[in-house]
N, CA and C atoms of all chains as a GROMACS GRO file, in nm:
protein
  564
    1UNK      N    1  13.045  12.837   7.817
    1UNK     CA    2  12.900  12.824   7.799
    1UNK      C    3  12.867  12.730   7.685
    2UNK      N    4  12.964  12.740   7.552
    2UNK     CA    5  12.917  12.674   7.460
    2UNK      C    6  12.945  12.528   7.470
    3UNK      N    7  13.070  12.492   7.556
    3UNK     CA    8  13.078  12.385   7.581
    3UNK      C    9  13.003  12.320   7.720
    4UNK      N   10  12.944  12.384   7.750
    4UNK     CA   11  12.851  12.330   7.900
    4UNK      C   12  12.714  12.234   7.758
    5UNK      N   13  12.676  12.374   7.686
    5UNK     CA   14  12.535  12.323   7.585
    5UNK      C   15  12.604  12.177   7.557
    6UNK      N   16  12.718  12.178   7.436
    6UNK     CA   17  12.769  12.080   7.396
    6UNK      C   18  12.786  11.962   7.500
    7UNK      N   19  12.804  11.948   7.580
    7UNK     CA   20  12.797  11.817   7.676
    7UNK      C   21  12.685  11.783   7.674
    8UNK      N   22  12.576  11.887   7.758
    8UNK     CA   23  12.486  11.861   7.747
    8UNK      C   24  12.374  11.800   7.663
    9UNK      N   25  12.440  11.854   7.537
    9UNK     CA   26  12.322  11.780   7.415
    9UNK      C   27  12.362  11.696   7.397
   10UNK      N   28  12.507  11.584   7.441
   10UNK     CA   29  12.578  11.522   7.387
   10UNK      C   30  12.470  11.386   7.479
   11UNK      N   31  12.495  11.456   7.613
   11UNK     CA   32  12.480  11.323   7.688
   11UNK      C   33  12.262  11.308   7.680
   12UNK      N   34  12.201  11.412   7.672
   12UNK     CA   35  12.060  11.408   7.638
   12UNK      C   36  12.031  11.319   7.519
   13UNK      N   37  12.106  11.337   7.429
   13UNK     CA   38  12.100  11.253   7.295
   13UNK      C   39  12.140  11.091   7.294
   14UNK      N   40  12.237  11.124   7.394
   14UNK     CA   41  12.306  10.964   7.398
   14UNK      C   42  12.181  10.864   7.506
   15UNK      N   43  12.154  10.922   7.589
   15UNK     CA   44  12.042  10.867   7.642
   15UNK      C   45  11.933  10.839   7.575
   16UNK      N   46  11.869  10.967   7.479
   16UNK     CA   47  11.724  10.908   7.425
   16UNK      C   48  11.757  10.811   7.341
   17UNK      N   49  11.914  10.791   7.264
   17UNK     CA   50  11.941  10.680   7.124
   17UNK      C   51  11.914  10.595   7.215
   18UNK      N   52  11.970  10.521   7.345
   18UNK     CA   53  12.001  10.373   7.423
   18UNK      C   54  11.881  10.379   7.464
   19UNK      N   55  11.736  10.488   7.535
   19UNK     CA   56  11.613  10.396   7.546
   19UNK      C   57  11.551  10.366   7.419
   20UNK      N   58  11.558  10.428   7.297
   20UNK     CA   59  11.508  10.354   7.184
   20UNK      C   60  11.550  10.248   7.149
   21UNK      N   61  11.688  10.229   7.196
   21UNK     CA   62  11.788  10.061   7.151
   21UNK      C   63  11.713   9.950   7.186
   22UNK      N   64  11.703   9.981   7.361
   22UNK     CA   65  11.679   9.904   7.438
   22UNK      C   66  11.519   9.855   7.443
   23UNK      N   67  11.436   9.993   7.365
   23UNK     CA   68  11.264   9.964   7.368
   23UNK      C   69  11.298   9.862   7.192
   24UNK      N   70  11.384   9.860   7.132
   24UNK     CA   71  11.357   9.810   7.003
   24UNK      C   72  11.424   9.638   6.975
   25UNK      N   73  11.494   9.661   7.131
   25UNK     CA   74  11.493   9.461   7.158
   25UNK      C   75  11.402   9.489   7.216
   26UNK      N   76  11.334   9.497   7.331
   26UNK     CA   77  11.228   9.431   7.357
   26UNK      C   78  11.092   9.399   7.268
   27UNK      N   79  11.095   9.538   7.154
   27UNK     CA   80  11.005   9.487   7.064
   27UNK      C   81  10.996   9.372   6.950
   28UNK      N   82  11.142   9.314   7.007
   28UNK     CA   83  11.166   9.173   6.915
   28UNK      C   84  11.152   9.073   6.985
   29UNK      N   85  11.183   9.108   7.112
   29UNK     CA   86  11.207   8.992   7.193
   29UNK      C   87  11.047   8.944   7.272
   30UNK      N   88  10.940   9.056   7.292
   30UNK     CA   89  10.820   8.963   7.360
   30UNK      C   90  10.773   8.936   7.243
   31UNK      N   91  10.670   8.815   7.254
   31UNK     CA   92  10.620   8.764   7.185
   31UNK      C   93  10.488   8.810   7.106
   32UNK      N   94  10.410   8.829   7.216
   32UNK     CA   95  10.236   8.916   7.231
   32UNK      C   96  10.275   9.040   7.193
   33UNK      N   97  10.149   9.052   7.094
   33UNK     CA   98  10.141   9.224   7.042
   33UNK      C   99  10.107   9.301   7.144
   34UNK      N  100  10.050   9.266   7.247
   34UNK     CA  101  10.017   9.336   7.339
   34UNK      C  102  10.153   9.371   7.432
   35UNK      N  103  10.244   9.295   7.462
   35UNK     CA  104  10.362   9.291   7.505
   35UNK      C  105  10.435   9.365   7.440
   36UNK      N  106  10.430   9.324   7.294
   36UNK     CA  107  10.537   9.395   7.251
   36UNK      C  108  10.511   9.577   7.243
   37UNK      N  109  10.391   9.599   7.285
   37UNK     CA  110  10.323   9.744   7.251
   37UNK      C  111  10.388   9.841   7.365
   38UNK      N  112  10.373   9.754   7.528
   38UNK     CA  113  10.443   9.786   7.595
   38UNK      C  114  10.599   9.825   7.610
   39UNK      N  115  10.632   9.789   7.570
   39UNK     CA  116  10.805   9.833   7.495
   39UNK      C  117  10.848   9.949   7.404
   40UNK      N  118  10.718   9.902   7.298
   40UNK     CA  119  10.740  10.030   7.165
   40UNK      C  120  10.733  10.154   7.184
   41UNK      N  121  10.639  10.129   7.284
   41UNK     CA  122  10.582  10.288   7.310
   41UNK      C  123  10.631  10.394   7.425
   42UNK      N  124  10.767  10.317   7.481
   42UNK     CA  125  10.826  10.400   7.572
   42UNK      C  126  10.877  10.529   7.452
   43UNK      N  127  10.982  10.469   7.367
   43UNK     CA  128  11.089  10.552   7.322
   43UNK      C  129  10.988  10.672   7.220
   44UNK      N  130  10.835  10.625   7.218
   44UNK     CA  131  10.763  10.743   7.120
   44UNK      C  132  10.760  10.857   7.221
   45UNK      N  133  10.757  10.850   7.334
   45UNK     CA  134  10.740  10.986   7.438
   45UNK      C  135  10.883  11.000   7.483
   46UNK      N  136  10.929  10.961   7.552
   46UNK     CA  137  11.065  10.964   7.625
   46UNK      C  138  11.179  10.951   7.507
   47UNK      N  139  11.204  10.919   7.414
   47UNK     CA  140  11.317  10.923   7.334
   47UNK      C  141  11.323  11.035   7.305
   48UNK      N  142  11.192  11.084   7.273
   48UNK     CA  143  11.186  11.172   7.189
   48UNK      C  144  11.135  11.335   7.234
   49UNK      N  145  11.116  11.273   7.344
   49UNK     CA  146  11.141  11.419   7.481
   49UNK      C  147  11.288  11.489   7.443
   50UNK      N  148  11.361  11.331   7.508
   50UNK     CA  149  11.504  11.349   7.536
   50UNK      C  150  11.596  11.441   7.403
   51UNK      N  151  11.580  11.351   7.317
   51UNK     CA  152  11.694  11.445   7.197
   51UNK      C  153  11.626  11.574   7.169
   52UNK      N  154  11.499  11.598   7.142
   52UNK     CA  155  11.402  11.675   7.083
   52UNK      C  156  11.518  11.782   7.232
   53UNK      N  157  11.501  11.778   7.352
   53UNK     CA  158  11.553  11.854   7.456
   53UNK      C  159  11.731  11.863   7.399
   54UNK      N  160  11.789  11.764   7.386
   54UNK     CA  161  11.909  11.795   7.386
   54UNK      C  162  11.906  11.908   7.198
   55UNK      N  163  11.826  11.875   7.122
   55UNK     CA  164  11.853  11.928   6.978
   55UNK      C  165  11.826  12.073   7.028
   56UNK      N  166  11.737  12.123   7.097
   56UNK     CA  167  11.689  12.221   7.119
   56UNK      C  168  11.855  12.359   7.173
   57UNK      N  169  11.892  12.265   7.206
   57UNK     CA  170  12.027  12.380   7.269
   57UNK      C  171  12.096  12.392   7.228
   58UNK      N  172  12.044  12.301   7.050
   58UNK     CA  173  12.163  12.330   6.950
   58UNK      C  174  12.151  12.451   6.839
   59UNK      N  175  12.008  12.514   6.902
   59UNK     CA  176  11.947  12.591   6.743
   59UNK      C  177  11.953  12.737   6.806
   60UNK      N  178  11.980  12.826   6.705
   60UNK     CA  179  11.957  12.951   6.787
   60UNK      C  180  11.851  13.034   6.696
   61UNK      N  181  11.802  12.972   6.647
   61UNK     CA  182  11.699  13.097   6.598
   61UNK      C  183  11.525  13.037   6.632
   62UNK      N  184  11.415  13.118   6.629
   62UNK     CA  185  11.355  13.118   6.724
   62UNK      C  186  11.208  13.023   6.633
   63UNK      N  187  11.210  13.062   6.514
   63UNK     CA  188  11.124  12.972   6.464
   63UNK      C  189  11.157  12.840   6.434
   64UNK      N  190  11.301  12.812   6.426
   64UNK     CA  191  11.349  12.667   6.460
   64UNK      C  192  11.281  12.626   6.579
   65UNK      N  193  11.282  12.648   6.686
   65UNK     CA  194  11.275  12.631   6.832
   65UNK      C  195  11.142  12.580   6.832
   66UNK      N  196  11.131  12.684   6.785
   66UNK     CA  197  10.924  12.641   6.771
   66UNK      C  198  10.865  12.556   6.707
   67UNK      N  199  10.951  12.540   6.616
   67UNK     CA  200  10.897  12.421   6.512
   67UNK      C  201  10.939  12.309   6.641
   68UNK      N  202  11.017  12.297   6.652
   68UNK     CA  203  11.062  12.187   6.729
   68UNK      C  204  10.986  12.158   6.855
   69UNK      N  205  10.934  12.245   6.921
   69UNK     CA  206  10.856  12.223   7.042
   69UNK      C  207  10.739  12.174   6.984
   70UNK      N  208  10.692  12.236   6.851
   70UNK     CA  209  10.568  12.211   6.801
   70UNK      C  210  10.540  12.014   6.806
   71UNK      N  211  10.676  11.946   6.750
   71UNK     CA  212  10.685  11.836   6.707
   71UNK      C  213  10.713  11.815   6.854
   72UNK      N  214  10.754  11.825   6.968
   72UNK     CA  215  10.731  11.728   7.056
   72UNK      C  216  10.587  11.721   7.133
   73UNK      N  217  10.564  11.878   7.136
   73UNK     CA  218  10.411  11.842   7.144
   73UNK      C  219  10.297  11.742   7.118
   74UNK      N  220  10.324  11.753   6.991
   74UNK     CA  221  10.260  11.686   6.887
   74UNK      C  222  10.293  11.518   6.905
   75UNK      N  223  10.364  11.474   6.934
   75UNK     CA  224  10.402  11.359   6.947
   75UNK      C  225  10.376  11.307   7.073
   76UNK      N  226  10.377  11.425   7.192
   76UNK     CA  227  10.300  11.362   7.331
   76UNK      C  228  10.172  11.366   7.328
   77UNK      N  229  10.076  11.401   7.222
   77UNK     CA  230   9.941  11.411   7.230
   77UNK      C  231   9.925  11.316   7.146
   78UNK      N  232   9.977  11.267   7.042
   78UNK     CA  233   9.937  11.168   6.950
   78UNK      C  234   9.983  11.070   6.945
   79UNK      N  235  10.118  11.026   6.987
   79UNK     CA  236  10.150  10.919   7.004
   79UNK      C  237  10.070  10.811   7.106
   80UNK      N  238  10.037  10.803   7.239
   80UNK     CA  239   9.939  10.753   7.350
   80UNK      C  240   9.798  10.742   7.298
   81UNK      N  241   9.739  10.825   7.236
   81UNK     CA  242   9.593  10.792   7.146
   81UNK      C  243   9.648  10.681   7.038
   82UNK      N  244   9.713  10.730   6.986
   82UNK     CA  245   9.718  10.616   6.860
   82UNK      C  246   9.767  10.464   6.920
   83UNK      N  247   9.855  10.464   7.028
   83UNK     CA  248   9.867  10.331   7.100
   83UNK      C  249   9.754  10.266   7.142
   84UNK      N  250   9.663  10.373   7.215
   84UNK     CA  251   9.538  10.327   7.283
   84UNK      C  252   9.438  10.275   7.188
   85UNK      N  253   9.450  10.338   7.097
   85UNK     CA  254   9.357  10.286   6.960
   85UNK      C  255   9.403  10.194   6.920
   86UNK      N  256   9.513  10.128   6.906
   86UNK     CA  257   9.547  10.018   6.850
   86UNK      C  258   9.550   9.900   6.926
   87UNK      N  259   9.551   9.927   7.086
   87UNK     CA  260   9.585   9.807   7.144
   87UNK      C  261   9.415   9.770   7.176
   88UNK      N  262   9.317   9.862   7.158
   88UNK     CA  263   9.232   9.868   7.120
   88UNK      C  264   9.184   9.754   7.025
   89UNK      N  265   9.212   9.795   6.907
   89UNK     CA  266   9.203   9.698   6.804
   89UNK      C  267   9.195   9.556   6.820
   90UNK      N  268   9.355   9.558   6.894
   90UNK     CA  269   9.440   9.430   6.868
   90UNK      C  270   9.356   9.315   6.979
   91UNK      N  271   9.290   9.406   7.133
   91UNK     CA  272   9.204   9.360   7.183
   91UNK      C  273   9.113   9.288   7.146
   92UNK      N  274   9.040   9.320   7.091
   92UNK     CA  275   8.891   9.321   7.028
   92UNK      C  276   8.934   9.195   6.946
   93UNK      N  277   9.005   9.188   6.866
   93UNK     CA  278   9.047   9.081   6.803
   93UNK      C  279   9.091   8.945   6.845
   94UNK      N  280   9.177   8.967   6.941
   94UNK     CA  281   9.221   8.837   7.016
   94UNK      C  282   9.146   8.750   7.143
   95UNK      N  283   9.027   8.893   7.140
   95UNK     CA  284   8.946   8.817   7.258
   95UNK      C  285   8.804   8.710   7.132
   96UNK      N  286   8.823   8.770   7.050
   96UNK     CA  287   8.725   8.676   6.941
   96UNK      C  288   8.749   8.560   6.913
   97UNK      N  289   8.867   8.573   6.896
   97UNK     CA  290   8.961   8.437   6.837
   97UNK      C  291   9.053   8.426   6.938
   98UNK      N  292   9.051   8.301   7.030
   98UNK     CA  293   9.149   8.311   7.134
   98UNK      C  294   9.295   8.246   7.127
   99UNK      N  295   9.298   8.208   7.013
   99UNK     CA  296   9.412   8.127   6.984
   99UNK      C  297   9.529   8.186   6.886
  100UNK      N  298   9.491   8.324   6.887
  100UNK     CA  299   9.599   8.451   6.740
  100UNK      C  300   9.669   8.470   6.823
  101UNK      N  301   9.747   8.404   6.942
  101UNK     CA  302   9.880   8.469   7.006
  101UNK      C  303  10.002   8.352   6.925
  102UNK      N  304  10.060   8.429   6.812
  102UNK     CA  305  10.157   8.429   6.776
  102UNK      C  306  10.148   8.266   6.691
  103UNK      N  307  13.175  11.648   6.971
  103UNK     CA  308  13.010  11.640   7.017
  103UNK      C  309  12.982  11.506   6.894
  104UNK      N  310  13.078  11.596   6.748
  104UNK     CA  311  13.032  11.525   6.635
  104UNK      C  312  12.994  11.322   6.624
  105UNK      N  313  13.126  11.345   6.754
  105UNK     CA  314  13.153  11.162   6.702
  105UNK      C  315  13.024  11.102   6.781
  106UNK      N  316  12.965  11.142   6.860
  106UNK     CA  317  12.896  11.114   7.001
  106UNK      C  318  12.731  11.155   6.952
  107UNK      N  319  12.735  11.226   6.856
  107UNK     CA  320  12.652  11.183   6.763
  107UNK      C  321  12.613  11.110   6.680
  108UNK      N  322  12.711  11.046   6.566
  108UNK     CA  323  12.729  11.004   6.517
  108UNK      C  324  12.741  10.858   6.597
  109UNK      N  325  12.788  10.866   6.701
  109UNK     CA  326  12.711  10.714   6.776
  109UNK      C  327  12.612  10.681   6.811
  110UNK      N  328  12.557  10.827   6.817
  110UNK     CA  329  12.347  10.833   6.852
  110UNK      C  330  12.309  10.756   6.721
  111UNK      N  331  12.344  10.801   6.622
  111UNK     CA  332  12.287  10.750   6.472
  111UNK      C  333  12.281  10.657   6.470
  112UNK      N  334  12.378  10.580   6.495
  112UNK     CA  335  12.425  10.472   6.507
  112UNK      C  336  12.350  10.324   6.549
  113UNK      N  337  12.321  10.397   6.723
  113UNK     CA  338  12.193  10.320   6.820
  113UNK      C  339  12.086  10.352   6.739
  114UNK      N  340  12.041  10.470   6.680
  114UNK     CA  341  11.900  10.462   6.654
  114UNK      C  342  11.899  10.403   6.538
  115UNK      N  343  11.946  10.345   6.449
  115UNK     CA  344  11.976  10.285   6.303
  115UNK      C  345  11.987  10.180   6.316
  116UNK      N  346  12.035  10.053   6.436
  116UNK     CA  347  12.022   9.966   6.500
  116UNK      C  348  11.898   9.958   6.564
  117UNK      N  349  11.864  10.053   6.608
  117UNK     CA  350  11.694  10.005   6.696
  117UNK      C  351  11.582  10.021   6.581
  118UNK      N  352  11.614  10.079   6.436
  118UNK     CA  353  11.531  10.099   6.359
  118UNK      C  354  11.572   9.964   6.281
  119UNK      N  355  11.664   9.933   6.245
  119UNK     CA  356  11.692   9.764   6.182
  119UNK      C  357  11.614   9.658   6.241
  120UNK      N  358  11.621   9.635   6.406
  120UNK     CA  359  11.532   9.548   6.499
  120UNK      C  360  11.376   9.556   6.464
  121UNK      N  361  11.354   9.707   6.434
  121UNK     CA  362  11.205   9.705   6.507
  121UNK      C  363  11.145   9.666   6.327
  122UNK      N  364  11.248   9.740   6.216
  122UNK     CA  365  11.212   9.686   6.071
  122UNK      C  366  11.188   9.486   6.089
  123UNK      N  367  11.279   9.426   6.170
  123UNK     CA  368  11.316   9.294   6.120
  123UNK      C  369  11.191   9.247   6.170
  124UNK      N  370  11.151   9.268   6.301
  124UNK     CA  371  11.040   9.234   6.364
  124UNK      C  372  10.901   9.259   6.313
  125UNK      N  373  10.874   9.334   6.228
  125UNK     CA  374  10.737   9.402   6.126
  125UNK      C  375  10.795   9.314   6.053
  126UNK      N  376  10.855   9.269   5.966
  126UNK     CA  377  10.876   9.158   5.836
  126UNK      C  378  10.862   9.082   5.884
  127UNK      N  379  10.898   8.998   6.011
  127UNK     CA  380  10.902   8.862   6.030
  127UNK      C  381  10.813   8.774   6.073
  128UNK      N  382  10.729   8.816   6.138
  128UNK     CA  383  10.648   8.740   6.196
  128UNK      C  384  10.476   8.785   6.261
  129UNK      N  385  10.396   8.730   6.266
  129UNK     CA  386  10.238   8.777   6.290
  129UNK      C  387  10.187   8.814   6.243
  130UNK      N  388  10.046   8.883   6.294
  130UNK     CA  389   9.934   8.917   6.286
  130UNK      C  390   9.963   9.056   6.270
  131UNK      N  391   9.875   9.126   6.183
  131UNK     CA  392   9.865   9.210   6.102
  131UNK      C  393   9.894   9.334   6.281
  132UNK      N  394   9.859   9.306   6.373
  132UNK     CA  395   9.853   9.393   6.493
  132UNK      C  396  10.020   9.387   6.555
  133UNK      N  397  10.049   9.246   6.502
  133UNK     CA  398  10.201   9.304   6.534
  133UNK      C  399  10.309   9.382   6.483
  134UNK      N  400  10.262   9.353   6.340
  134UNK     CA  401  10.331   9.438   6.254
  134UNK      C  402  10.281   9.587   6.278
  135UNK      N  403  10.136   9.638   6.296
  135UNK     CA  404  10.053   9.776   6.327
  135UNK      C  405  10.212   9.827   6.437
  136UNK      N  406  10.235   9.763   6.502
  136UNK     CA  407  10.318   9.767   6.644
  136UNK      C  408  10.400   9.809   6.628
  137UNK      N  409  10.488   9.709   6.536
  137UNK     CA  410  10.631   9.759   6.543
  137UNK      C  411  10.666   9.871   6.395
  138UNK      N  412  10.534   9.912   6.332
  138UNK     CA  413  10.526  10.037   6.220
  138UNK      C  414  10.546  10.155   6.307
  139UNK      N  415  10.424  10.160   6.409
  139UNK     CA  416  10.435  10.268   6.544
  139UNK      C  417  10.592  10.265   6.594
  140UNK      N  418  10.685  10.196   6.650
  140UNK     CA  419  10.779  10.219   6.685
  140UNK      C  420  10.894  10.269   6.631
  141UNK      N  421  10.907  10.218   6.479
  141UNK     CA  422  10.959  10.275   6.395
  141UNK      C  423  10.988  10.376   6.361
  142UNK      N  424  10.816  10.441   6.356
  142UNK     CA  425  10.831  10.636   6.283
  142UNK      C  426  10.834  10.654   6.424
  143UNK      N  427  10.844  10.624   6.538
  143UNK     CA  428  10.932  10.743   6.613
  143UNK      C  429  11.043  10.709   6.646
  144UNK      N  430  11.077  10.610   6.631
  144UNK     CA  431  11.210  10.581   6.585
  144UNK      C  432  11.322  10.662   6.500
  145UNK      N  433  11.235  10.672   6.393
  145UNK     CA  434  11.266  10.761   6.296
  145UNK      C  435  11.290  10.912   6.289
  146UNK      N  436  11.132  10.955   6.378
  146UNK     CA  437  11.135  11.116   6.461
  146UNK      C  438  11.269  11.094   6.537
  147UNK      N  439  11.337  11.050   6.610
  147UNK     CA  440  11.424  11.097   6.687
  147UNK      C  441  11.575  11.112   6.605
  148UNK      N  442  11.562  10.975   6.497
  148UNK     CA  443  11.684  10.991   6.400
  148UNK      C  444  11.683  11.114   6.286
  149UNK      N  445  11.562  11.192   6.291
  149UNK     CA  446  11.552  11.324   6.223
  149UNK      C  447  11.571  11.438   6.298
  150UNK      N  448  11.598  11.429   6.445
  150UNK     CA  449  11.615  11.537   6.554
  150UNK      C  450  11.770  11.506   6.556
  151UNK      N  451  11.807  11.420   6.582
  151UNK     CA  452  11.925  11.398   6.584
  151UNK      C  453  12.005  11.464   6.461
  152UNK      N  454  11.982  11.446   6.360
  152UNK     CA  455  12.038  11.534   6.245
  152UNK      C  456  12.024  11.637   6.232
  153UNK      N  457  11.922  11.702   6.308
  153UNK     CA  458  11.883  11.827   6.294
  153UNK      C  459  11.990  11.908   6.345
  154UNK      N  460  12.019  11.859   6.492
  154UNK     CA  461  12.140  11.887   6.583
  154UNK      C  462  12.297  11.846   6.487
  155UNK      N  463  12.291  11.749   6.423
  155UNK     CA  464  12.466  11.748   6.411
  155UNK      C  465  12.446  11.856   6.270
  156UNK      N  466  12.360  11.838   6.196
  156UNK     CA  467  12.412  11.948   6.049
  156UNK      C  468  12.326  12.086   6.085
  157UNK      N  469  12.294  12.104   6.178
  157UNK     CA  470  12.188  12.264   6.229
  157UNK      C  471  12.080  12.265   6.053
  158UNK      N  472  12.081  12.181   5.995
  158UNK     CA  473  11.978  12.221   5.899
  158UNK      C  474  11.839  12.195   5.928
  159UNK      N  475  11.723  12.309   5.933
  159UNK     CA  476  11.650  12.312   5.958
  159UNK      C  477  11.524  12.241   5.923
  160UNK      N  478  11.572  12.136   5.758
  160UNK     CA  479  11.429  12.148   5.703
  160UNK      C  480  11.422  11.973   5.780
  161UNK      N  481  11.540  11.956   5.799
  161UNK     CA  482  11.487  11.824   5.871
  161UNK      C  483  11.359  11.784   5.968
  162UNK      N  484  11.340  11.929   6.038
  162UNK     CA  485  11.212  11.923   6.134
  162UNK      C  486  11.098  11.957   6.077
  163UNK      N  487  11.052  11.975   5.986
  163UNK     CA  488  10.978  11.996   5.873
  163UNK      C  489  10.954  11.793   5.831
  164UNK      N  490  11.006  11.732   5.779
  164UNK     CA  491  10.991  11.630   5.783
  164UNK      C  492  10.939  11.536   5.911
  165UNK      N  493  11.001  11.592   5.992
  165UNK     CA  494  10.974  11.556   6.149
  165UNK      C  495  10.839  11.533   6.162
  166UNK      N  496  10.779  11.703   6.110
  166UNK     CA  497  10.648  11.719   6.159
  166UNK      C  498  10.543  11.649   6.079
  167UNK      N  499  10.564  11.639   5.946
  167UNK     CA  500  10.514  11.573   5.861
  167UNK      C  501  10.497  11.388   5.899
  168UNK      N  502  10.636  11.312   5.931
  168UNK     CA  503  10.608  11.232   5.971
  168UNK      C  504  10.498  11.195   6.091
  169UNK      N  505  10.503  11.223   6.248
  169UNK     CA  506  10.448  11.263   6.363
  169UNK      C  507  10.287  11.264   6.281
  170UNK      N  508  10.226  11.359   6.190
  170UNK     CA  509  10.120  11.337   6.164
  170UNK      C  510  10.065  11.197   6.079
  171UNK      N  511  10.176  11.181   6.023
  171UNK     CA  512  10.108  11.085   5.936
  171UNK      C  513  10.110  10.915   6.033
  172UNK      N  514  10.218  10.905   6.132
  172UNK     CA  515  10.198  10.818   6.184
  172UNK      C  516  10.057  10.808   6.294
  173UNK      N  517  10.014  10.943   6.317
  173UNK     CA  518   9.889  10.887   6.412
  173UNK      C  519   9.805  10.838   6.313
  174UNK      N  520   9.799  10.886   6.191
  174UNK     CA  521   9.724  10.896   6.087
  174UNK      C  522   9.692  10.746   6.069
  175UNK      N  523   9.786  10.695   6.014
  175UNK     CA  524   9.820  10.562   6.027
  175UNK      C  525   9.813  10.473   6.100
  176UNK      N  526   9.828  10.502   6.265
  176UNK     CA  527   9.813  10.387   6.349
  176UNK      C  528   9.673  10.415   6.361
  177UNK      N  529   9.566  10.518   6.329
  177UNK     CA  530   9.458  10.495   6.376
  177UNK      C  531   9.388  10.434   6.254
  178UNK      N  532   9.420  10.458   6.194
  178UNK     CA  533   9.342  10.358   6.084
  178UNK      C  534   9.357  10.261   6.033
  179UNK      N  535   9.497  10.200   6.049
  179UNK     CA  536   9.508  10.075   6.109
  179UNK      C  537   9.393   9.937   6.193
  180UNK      N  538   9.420  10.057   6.345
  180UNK     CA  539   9.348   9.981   6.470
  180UNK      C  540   9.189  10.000   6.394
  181UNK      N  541   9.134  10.082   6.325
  181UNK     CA  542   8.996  10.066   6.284
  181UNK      C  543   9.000   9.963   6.203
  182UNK      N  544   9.068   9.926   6.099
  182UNK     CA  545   9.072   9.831   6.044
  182UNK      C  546   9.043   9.728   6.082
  183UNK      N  547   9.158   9.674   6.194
  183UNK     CA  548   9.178   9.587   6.273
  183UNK      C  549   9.001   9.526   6.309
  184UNK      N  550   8.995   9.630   6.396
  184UNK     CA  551   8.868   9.633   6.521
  184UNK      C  552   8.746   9.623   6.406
  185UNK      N  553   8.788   9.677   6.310
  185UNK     CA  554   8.604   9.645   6.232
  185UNK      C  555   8.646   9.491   6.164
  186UNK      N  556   8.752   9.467   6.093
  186UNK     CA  557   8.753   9.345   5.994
  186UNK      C  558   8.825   9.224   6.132
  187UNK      N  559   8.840   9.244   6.238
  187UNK     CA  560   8.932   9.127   6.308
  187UNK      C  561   8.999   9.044   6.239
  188UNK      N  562   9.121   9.103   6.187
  188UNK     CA  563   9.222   9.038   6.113
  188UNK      C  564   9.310   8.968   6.193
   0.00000   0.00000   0.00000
């Protein structure tokens, strides 16, 4: 059993590290903030699903657990507003001045 | 499990170097807003990750602390942004 968890958190973890790898070239590699927003903001929900899931089968006591659900919660409700607000921003800005791409 | 962690650290310490180099290097105050956002959860996941290899708890405590302060931050940021068009 303990080694079923242990795989399991092994390979949940190893996955959410490589989509953050992979969202953190692309956030070097497009050019446009708007582009690059698209990239950043995978690994704020999905990375952090993923380990947050694999850490979870590592804790055994119950207000750990909770804390921890608390923070992924928290990060699927706030992370997507705060993107939306910003690309928001970044909108508003580049349609004023059409020539701030990069 | 340990080493296979310790290669998680690894990737996410590398994707946190990229997304740092990219906020220093280049643009408009919205690209850098960008790659700050990617970072602290960048960061959230390299504090879950530790949480799991040393079982110490207060790491998620930081977790949570971060998570707030980054909406905190990206939204007042984008107001910035959107009122001064920087």
């Amino acid at each position: 059993m303990n080694a079923v968890l242990n795989v399991a958190t092994v390979v949940l973890i190893l996955i959410g590290a490589i989509v953050a790898l992979i969202a953190a070239v692309g956030v070097v590699l497009l050019r446009d903030a708007r582009s690059a927003m698209h990239a950043a903001t995978k690994p704020a929900t999905l990375s952090v699903l993923l380990i947050g899931a694999g850490t979870v089968l590592q804790l055994d006591s119950l207000s750990t657990v909770s804390k921890l659900i608390v923070i992924v919660i928290l990060q699927f409700v706030t992370a997507p507003v705060g993107a939306h607000m910003l690309s928001r921003g970044i909108t508003s800005d580049t349609d004023s001045s059409d020539d701030n791409y990069d | 499990m340990n080493i296979s962690l310790i290669i998680a650290s690894i990737a996410l310490l590398a994707a946190a170097a990229l997304t740092t180099s990219r906020a220093i290097r280049r643009g408009t105050i919205g690209d850098r807003a960008v790659a700050m956002d990617a970072l602290t959860s960048i960061i959230t996941c390299g504090l879950l990750v530790a949480t799991a290899l040393t079982e110490d708890a207060w790491f998620l405590d930081l977790a949570l602390v971060l998570g707030l302060l980054a909406f905190l931050t990206s939204v007042a940021v984008a107001r910035f942004i959107e009122r001064r068009g920087l």
